[in-house]
ZADO-401380 format. One line per field, with one value per residue (C-alpha): residue number from 1; residue in three letters; x, y, z. Coordinates in nm, 3 decimals. Example, Ala and Ser with C-alpha at 12.3 -4.5 7.8 and 13.67 -1.06 7.14 Angstrom:
2
i <- (1;2)
aa <- (ALA;SER)
u <- (1.230;1.367)
v <- (-0.450;-0.106)
w <- (0.780;0.714)
end
This chain:
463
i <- (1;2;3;4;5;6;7;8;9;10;11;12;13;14;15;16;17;18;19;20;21;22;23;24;25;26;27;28;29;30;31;32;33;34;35;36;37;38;39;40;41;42;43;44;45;46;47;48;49;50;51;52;53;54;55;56;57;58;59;60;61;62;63;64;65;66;67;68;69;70;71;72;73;74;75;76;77;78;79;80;81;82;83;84;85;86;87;88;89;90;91;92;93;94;95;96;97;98;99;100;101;102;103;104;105;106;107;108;109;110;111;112;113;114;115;116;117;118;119;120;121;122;123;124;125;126;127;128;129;130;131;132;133;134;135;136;137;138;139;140;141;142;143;144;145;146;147;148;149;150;151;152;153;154;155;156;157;158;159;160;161;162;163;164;165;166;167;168;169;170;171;172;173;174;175;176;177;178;179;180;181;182;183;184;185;186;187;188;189;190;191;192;193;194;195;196;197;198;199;200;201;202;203;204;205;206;207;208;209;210;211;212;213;214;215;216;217;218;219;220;221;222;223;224;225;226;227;228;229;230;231;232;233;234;235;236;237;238;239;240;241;242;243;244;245;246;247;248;249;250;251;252;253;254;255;256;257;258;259;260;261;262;263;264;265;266;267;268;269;270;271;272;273;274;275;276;277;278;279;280;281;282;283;284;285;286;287;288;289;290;291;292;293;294;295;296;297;298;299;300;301;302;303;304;305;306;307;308;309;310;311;312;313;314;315;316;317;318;319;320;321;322;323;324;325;326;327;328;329;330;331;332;333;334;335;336;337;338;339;340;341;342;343;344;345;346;347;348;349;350;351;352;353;354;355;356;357;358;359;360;361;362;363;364;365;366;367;368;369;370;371;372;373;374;375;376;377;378;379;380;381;382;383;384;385;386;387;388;389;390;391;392;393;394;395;396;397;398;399;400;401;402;403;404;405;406;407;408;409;410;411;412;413;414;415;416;417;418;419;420;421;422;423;424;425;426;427;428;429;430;431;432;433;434;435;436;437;438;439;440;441;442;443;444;445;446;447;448;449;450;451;452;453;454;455;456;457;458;459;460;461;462;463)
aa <- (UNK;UNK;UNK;UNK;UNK;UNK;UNK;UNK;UNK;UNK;UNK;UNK;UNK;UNK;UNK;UNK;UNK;UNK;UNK;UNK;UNK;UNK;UNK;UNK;UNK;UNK;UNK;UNK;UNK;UNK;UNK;UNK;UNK;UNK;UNK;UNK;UNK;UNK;UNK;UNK;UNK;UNK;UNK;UNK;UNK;UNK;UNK;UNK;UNK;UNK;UNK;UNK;UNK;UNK;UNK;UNK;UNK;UNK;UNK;UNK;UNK;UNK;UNK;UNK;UNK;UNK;UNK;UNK;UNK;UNK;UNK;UNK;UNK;UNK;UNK;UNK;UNK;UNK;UNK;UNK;UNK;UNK;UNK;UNK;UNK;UNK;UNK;UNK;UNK;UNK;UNK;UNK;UNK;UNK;UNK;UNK;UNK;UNK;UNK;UNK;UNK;UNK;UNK;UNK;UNK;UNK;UNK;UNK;UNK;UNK;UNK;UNK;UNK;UNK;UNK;UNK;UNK;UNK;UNK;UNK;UNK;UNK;UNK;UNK;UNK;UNK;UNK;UNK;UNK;UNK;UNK;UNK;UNK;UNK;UNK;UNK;UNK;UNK;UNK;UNK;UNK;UNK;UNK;UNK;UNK;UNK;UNK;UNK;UNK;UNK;UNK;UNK;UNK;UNK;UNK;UNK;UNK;UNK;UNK;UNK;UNK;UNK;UNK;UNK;UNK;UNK;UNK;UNK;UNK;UNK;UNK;UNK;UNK;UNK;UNK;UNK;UNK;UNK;UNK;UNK;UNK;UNK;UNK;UNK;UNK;UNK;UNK;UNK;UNK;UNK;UNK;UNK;UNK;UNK;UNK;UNK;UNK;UNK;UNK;UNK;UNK;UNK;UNK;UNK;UNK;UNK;UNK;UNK;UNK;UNK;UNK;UNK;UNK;UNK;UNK;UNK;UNK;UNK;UNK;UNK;UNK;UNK;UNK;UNK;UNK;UNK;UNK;UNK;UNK;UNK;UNK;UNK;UNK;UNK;UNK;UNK;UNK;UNK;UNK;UNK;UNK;UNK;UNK;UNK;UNK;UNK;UNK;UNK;UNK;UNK;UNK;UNK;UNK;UNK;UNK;UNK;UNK;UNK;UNK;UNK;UNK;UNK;UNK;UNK;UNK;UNK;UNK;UNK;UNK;UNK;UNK;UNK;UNK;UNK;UNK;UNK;UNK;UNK;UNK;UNK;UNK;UNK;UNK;UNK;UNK;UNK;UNK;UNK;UNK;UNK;UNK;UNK;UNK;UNK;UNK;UNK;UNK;UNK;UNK;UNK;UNK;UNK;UNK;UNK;UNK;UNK;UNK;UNK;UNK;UNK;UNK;UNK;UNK;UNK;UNK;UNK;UNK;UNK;UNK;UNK;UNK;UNK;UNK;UNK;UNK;UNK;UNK;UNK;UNK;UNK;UNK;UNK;UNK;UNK;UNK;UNK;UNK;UNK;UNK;UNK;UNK;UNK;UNK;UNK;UNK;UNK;UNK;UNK;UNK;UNK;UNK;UNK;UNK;UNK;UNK;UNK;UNK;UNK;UNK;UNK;UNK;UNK;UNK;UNK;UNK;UNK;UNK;UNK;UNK;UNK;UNK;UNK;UNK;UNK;UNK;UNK;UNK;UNK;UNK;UNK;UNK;UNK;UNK;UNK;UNK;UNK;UNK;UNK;UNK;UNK;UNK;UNK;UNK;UNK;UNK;UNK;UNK;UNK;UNK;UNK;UNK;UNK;UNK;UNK;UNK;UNK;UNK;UNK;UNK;UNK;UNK;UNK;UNK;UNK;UNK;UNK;UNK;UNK;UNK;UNK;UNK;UNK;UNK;UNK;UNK;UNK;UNK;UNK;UNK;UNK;UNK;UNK;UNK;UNK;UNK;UNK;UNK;UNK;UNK;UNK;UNK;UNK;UNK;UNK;UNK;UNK;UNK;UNK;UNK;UNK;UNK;UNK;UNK;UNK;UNK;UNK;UNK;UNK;UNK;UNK;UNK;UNK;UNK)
u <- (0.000;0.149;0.267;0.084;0.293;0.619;0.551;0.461;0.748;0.963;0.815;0.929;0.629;0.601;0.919;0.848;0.547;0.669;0.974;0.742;0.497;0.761;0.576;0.797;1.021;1.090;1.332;1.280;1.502;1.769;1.699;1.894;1.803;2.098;2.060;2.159;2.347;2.527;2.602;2.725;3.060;3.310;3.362;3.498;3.700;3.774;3.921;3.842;3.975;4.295;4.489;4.310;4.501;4.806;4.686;4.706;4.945;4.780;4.637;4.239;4.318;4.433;4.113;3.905;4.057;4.002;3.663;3.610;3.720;3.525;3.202;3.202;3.306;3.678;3.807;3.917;4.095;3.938;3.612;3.411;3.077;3.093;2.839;2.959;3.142;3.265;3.422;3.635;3.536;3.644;3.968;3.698;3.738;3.656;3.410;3.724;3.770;3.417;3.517;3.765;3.361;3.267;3.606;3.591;3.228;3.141;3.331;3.210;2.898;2.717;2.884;2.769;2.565;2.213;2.091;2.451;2.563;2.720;2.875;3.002;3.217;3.227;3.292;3.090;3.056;3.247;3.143;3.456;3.540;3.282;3.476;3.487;3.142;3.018;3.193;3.146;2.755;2.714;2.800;2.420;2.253;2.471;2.402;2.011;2.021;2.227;1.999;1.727;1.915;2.117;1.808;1.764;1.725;2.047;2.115;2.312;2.401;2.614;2.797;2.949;3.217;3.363;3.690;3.910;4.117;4.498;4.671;5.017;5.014;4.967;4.958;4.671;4.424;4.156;4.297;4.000;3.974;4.126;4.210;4.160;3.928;3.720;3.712;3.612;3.277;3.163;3.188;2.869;2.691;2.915;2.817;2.439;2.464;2.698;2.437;2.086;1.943;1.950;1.774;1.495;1.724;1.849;1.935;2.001;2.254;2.406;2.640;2.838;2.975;3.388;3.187;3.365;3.192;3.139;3.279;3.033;3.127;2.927;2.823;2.648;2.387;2.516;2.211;2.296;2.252;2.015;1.671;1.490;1.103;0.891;0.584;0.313;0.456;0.128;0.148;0.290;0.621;0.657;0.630;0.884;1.088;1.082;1.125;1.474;1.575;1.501;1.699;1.994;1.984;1.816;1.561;1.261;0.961;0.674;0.386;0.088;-0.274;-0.504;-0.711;-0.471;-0.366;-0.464;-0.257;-0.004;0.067;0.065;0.367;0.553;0.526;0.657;0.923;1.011;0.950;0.798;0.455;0.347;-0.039;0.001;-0.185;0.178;-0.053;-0.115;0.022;0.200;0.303;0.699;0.697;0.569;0.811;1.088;0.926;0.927;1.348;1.416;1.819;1.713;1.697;1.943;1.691;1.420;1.168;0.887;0.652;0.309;0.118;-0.224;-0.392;-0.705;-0.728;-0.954;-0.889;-0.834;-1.198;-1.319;-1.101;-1.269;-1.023;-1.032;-0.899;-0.625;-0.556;-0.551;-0.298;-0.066;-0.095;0.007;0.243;0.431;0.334;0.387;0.733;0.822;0.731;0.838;1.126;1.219;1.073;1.297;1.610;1.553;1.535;1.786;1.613;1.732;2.143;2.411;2.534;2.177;1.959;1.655;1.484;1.213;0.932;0.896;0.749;0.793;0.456;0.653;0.885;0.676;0.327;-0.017;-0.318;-0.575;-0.324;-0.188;-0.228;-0.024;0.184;0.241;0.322;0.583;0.759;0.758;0.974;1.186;1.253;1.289;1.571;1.766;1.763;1.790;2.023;2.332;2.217;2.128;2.461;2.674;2.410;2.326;2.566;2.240;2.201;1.870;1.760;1.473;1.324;1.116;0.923;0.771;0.511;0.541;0.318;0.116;-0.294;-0.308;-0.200;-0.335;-0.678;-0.603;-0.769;-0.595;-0.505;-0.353;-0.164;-0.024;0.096;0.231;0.409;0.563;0.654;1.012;1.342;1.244;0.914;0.804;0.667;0.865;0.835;0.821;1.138;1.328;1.222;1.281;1.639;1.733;1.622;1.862;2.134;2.055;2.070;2.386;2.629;2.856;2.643;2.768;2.833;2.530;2.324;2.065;1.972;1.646;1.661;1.389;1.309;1.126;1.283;1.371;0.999;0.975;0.807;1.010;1.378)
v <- (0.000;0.343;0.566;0.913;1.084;0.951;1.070;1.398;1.523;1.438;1.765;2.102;2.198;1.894;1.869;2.306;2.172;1.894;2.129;2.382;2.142;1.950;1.607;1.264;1.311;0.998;0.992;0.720;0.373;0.237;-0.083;-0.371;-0.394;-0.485;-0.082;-0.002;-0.268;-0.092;0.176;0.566;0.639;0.500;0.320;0.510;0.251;0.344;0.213;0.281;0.196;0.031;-0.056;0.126;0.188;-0.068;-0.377;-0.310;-0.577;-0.859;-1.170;-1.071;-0.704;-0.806;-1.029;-0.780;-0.568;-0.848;-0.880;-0.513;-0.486;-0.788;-0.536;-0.385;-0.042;0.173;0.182;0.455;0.612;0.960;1.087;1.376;1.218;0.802;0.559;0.338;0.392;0.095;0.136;-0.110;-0.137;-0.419;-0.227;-0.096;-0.187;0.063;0.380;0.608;0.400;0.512;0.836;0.703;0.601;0.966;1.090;0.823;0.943;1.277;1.444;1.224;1.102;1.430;1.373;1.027;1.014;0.970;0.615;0.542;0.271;0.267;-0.075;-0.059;-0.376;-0.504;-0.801;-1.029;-0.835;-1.027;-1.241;-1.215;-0.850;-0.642;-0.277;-0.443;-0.578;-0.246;-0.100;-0.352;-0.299;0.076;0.016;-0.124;0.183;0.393;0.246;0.202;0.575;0.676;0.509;0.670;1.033;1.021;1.015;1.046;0.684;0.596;0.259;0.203;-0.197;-0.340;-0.646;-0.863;-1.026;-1.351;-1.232;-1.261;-1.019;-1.096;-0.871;-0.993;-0.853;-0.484;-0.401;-0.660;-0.494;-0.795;-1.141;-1.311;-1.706;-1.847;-1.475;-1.430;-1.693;-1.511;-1.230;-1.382;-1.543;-1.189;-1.183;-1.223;-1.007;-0.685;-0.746;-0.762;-0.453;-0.200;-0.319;-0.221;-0.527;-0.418;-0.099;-0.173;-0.296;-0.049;-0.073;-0.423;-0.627;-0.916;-1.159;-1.433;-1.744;-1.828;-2.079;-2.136;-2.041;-2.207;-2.116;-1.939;-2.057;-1.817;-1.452;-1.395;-1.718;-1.779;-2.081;-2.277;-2.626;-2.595;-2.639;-2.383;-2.433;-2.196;-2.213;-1.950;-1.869;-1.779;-1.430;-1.145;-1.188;-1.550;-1.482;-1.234;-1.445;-1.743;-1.486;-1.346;-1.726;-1.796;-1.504;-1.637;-1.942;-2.189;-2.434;-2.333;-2.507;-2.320;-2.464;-2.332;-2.444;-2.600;-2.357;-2.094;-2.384;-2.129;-1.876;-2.030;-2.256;-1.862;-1.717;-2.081;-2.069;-1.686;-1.797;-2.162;-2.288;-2.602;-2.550;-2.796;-2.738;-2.862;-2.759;-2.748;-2.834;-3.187;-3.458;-3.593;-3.236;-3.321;-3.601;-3.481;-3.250;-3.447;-3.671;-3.298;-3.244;-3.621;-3.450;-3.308;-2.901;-2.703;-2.386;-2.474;-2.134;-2.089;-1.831;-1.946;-1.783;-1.651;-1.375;-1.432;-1.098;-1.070;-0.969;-1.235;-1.168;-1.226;-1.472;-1.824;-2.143;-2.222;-1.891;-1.948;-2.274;-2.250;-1.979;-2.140;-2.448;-2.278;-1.983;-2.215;-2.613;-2.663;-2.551;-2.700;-3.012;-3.021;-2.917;-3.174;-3.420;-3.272;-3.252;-3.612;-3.738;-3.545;-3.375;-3.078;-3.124;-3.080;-2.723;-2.627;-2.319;-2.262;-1.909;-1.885;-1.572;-1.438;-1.027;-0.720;-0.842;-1.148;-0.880;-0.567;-0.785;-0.590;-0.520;-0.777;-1.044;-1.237;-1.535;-1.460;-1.277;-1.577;-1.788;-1.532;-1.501;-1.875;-1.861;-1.643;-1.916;-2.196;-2.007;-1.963;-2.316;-2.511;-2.251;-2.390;-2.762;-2.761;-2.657;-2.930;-3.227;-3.153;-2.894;-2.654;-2.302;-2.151;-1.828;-1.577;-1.228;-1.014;-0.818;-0.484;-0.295;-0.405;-0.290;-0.591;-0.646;-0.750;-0.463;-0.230;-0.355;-0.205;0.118;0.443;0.599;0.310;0.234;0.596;0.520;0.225;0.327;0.590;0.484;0.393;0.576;0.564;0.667;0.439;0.104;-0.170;-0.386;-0.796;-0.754;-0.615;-0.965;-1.152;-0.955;-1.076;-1.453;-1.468;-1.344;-1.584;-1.834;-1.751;-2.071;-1.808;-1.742;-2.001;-1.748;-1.630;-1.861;-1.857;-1.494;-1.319;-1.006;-0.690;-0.609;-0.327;0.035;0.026;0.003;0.223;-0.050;-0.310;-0.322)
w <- (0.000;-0.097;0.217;0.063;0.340;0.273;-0.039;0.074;0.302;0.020;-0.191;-0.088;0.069;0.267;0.416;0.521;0.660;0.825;0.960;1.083;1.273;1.434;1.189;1.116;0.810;0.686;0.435;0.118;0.186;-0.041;-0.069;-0.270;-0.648;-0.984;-0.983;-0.628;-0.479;-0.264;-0.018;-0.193;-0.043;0.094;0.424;0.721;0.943;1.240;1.634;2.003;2.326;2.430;2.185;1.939;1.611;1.755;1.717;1.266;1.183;1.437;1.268;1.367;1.243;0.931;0.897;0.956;0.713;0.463;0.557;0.501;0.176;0.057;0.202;-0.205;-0.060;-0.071;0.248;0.387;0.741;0.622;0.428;0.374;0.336;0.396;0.313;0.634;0.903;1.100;1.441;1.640;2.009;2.134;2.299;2.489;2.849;3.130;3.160;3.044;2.724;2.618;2.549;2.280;2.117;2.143;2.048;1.736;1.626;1.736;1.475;1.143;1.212;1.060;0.755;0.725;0.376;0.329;0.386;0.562;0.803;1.133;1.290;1.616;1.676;2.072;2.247;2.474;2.842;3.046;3.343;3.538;3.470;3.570;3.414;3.067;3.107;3.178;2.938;2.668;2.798;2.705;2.354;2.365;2.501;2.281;1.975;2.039;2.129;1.806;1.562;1.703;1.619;1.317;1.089;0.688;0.663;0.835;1.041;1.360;1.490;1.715;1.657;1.916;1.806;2.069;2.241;2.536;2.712;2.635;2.899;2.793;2.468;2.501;2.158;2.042;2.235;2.223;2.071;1.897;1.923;1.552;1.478;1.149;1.102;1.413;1.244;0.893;1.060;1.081;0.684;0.612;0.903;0.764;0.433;0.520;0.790;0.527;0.245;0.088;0.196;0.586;0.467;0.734;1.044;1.307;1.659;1.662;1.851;1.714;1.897;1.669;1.753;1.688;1.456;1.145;0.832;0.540;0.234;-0.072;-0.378;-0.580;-0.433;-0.736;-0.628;-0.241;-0.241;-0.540;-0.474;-0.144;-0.145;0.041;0.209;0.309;0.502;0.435;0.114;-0.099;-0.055;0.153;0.342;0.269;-0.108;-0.054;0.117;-0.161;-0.348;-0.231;-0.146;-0.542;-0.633;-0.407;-0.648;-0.391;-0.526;-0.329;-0.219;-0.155;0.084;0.214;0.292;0.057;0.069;-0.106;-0.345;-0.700;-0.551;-0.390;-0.760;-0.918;-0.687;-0.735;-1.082;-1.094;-0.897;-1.079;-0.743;-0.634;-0.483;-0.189;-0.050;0.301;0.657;0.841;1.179;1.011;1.246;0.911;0.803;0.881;0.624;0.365;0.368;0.369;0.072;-0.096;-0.023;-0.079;-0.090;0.233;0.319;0.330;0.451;0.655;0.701;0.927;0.822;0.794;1.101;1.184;1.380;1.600;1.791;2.115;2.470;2.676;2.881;2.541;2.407;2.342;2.367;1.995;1.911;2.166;2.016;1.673;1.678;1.923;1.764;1.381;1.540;1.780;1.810;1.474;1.397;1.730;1.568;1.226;1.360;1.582;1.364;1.034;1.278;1.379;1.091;0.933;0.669;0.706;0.613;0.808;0.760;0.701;0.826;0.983;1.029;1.252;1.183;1.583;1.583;1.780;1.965;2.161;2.267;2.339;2.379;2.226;2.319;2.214;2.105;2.411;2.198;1.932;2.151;2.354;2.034;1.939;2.227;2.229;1.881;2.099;2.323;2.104;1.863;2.230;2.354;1.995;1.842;2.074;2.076;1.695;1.577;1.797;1.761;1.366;1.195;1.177;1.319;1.443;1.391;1.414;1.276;1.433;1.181;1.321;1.092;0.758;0.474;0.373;0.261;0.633;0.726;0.453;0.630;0.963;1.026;0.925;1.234;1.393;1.023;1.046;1.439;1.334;1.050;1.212;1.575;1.492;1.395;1.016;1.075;0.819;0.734;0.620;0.276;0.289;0.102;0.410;0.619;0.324;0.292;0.684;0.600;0.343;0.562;0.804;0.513;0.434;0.384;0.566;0.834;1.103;1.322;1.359;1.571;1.806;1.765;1.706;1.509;1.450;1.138;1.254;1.153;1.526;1.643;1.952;2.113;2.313;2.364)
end
């Protein structure tokens, strides 16, 4: 559905309205396309905190520095008007070492250009240092506070990167486990974060494993040779997420209910994908999806879902249960099932659909609250055990308000709220979920496991 006032504050007199009545200016997204794939500007890399700037010719420096360059953008120690910026904190340490952050960003971050990223790179807050913890700590509330100010469709994330303190070697700052092969893992979360396709993510912490990742053979088609399912794929964001997965070069499967069987065969067939009617609450769902990937899956993503909104005084049971029972029961048991029986292949993904409402909770939806916040808790406690038992990491996205016939239905006030209670004052587009699935699909994604993360513009609701 068309945002008229996006639209509008992007014409002279809308953005002097706008100005004058203190309004939302939400500035248009550059999002991924052949046309725009990637950030204007260069990338600004900068260091903070102990051992900031010393640590250059140490083997996790110089993979970082590889990793950067493989981001698509120049790298540079100086710009007038980046695309990125990219600061190392993990030298970061005590309360004092935080103003090496401000010292580090204060004087560029105004020039950052339109649409522009900034990365903040910690470490895991440590349990037996209580200074670096704290320090490592505020990097969360800084960055959660800076995406909400730098505006004109900019970004701000923090990634946590694993580390331990190395006092003996002064100049290192933080050793990573494996180094350069540490810092390589976070390959494929910097490419996603200083891209288009992240267009609709801000605020977010991520925390990686010292996994290894897997090589990608071809960037160009990073899923060629995986098959790819997704559930509730007929329309909306699991079309878009197909979609994306397809243009990644996966073979996808697309399944949905019977009862969307017409249009579910139209978006497979758009897509060269393989459509698969199928209630995924059927006690046999699990195997008939394995019958589908006799090769086995090498993405494995739950989207289908349903709303049944009532306050719980007015809530009957079967409205409770039928949306627990698609949100939450289901994917815990394909799952377990698919995992069991090893249909989904070692070195395989799956990406769970959670939403800002398991976080934040909502008025008139403890049910599907509940079964979102359940997704929450699965991707935490399988995550871990899934990657040592099966080779397969777990994740999650939490989309926010995104502009779909579901919610093109709601009425207009509460669209307009909802659109613009975040930092980019905007709704997002399927694409943007469909954008973070792919990351998480990723062959070079090992890293990132167990993690659950908003796809929301920064929704001022919830953490």
């Amino acid at each position: 559905m068309a945002d008229r006032y996006l639209h509008f504050t992007g014409t002279a007199p809308g953005r002097f309205l706008t100005r004058r009545l203190g309004l939302p200016q939400p500035a248009p997204l550059r999002r991924w396309s052949l046309d725009t794939p990637r950030l204007e500007g260069p990338l600004l890399h900068l260091t903070a905190g102990s051992g900031a700037g010393a640590g250059a010719d140490t083997e996790t420096s110089a993979g970082l520095a590889e990793v950067l360059a493989g981001v698509g953008l120049p790298v540079v120690g100086r710009a007038d008007r980046p695309g990125a910026i990219v600061l190392d904190a993990t030298g970061v340490t005590t309360a004092a070492g935080l103003g090496d952050v401000h010292a580090a960003l204060h004087p560029v971050v105004r020039s950052l250009a339109p649409g522009g990223r900034v990365v903040v790179l910690g470490t895991v807050p440590s349990p037996d240092d209580h200074h670096q913890a704290a320090a490592q700590q505020a990097l969360e509330g800084f960055v959660r506070s800076l995406g909400k100010e730098i505006g004109r469709g900019s970004t701000a994330q923090l990634v946590r990167i694993p580390g331990v303190r190395v006092p003996d070697v002064p100049a290192s700052g933080i050793r990573l486990p494996g180094g350069g092969a540490t810092a390589q893992g976070a390959a494929s979360t910097l490419r996603f974060l200083l891209s288009p396709r992240s267009a609709y993510v801000s605020g977010q912490v991520i925390e990686l494993t010292d996994a290894t990742p897997e090589p990608v053979t071809d960037p160009a088609a990073p899923l060629a040779g995986r098959t790819a399912l997704v559930t509730g794929a007929a329309r909306g964001i699991g079309a878009a997420v197909a979609a994306v997965l397809a243009r990644d070069g996966a073979r996808v499967i697309a399944l949905d209910v019977p009862g969307v069987r017409e249009e579910l065969e139209r978006t497979a067939a758009r897509l060269g994908a393989t459509p698969l009617p199928l209630d995924i609450t059927a006690p046999d769902a699990a195997d008939h999806i394995a019958a589908a990937a006799p090769d086995g899956l090498g993405v494995l993503v739950h989207n289908a879902g349903i709303t049944r909104d009532r306050r719980l005084a007015n809530m009957p049971a079967d409205r409770w249960t039928s949306v627990v029972d698609v949100n939450l029961d289901s994917v815990l048991r394909t799952t377990d099932e698919l995992l069991k029986g090893g249909a989904v292949t070692r070195g395989g993904r799956i990406v769970a659909t959670a939403s800002i409402a398991g976080i934040a909770g909502n008025n008139g939806q403890t049910n599907y609250a509940a079964s979102k916040a359940g997704i929450i808790g699965l991707v935490r406690s399988l995550g871990p055990r899934a990657a040592a038992d099966h080779g397969v990491t777990v994740n999650a996205v939490a989309p926010g308000f995104i502009e779909t016939k579901m919610t093109a239905a709601v009425p207009f006030f509460i669209r307009e709220a909802g659109r613009r209670m975040n930092s980019l004052s905007q709704g997002g587009l399927p694409v943007d979920v469909a954008e973070a699935v792919a990351w998480f699909a990723q062959p070079d994604s090992t890293a990132v496991n167990g993690q659950v993360l908003r796809v929301c513009g920064q929704s001022l609701l919830g953490a």
